[in-house]
N, C-alpha and C positions, 0 to 999 in steps of 0.2 A: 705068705709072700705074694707080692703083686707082681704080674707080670706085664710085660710092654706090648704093643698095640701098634704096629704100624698105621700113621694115620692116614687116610683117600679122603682126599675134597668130595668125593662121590657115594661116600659111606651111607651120611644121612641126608642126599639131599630128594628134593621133592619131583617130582615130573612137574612139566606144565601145568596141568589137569589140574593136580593135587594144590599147587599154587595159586590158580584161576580163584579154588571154589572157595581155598580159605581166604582170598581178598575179597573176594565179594561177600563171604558169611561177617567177616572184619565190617565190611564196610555199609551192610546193607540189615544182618540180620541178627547180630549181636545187640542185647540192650543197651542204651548210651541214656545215661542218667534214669535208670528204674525202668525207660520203655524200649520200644521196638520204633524202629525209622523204619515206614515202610515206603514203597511209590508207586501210586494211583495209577492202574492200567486204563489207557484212554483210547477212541476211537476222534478221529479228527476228520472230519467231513464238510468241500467247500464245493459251494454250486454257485449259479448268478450271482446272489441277494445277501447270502449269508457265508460265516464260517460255523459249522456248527461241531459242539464239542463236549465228549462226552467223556466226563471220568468216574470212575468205580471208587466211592470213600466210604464201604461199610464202617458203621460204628461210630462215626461223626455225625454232628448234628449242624444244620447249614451255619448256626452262628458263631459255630468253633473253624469256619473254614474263610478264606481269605484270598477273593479273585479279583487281581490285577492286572490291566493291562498298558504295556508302556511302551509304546512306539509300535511295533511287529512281534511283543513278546506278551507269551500270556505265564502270568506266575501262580499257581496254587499251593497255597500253603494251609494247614490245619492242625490242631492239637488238640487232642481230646488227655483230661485227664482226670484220674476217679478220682469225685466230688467227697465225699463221706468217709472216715475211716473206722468202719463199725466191727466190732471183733465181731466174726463167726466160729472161731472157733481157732485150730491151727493148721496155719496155709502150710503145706509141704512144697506147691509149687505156684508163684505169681506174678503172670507176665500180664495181666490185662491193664496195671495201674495207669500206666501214659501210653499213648501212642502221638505221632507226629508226623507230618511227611511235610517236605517242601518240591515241588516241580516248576521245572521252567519250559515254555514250549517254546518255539517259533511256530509264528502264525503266517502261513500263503501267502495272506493280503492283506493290506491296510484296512484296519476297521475302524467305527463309531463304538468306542466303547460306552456312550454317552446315552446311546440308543440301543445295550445289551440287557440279553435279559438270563436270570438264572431260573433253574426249577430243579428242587431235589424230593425225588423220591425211590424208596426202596434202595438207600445207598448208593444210587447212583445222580451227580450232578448231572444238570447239561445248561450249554452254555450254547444262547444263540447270538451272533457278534455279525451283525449288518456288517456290509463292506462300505467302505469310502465310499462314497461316488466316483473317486478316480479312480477305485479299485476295479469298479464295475465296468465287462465288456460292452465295447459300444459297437455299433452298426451302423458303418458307413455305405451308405447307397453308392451306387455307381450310374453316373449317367452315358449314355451311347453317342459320341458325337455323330451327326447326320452325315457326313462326309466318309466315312469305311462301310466298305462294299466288301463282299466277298465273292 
């Protein structure tokens, strides 16, 4: 015999916390088609002359990655996916097949992307992006009129 169950809205519901991490394991760490979406942790660095900018894409090779920049935004996108499908034997567990990431930054200041340059090593890019000339601080002199006294 079944018995009855008074129902609570609050029976099974989740805390915040609990909510937080399954939207983001959903949104960030779960496979989506065979891979893993990950996103490139970057250090972004702007002085005079340049923006300089550096992102972390172990496992990528530069020709699988994809840097754009379009007005004051910089996009990085890359996909890496395993080339060969050779039996080894039997996979119990296989997450290395695709990986992918897409990132979008804004950038400080207006650059010459024209005159960017990249360099990848040891899995990490970096991305040197001259500034505009307009971007660049200028130095206006001050002249002393002869006539103030103190």
């Amino acid at each position: 015999m079944s018995s009855l169950m008074r129902w609570s809205p609050f029976r099974n519901a989740m805390t915040l916390s609990e909510a937080l991490d399954r939207l983001f394991d959903e949104a960030f760490i779960m496979p989506r088609n065979g891979g893993m979406m990950t996103m490139p942790s970057i250090d972004m660095v702007e002085n005079d002359d340049n923006v300089v900018v550096k992102a972390e894409i172990p496992g990528f090779n530069p020709e699988n990655v994809d840097v754009r920049v379009e007005g004051n935004v910089l996009s990085l996108r890359g996909e890496y996916k395993q080339e060969s499908e050779k039996q080894e034997g039997q996979y119990h567990v296989r997450e290395r097949r695709m990986s992918s990431f897409n990132r979008t930054i804004p950038l400080p200041a207006e650059v010459n992307a024209d005159k960017a340059t990249a360099e990848f090593e040891n899995g990490v890019l970096t991305l040197t992006l001259p500034k505009h000339e307009t971007a660049k601080p200028k130095r206006i002199s001050i002249a002393a009129k002869s006539g103030n006294k103190r």
